[in-house]
Structure formats: C-alpha cells, structure tokens
Backbone as JSON Lines, residues from 0, in Angstrom:
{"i":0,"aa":"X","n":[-8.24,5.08,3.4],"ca":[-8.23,3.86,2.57],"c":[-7.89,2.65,3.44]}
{"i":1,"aa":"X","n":[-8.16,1.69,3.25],"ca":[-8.05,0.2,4.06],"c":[-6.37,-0.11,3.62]}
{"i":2,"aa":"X","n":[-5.77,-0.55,4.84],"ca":[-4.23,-0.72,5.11],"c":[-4.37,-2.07,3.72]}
{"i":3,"aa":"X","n":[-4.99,-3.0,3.38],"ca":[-5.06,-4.03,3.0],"c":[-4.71,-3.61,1.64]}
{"i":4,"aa":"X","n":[-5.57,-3.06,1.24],"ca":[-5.16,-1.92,0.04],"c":[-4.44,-1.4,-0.41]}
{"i":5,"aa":"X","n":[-3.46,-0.78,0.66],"ca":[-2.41,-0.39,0.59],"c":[-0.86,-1.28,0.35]}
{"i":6,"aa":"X","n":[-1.49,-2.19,1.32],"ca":[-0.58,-3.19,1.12],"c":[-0.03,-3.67,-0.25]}
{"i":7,"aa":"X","n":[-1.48,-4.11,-0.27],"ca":[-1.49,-5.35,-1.96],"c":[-1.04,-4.85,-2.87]}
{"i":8,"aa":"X","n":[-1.4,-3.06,-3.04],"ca":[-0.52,-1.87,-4.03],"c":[0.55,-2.25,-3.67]}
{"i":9,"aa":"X","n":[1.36,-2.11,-2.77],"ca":[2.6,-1.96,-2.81],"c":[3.58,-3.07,-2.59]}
{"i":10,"aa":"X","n":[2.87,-4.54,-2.46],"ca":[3.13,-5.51,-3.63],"c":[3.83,-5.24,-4.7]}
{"i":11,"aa":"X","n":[2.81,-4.82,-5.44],"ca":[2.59,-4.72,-6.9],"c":[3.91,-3.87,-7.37]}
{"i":12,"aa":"X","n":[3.98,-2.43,-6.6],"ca":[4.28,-1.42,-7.17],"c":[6.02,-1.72,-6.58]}
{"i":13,"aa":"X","n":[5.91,-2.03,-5.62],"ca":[7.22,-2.64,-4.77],"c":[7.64,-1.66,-3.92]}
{"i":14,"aa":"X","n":[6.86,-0.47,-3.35],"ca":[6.79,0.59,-2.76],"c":[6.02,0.74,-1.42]}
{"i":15,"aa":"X","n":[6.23,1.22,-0.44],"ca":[6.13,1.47,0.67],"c":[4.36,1.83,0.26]}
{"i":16,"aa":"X","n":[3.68,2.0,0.02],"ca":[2.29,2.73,-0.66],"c":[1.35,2.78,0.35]}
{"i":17,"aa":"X","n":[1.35,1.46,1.64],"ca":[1.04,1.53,2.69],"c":[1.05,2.93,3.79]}
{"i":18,"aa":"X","n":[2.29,3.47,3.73],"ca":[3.0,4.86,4.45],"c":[1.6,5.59,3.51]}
{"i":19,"aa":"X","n":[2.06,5.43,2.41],"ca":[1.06,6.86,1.55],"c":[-0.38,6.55,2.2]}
{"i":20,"aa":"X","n":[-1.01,5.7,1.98],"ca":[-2.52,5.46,2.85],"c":[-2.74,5.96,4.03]}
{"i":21,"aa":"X","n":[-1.84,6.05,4.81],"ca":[-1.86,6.15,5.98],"c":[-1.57,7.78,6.25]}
C-alpha cells in the first residue's frame, strides 16, 4: 500500500497505521 495512505489513515485513526502498511 502507498506510505501516503497510510499516513493520512493514521491521521484519522490517531494510530501508528503507517507501521501496519509497511
């Protein structure tokens, strides 16, 4: 999945979600 993606989720979610993508 694109880190960007991950990111902006975990924004949202307020969670590391980036780590999970990766």
């Amino acid at each position: 999945m694109d880190m960007s993606l991950g990111f902006r989720i975990s924004g949202r979610i307020g969670k590391p979600v980036a780590e999970v993508f990766d």
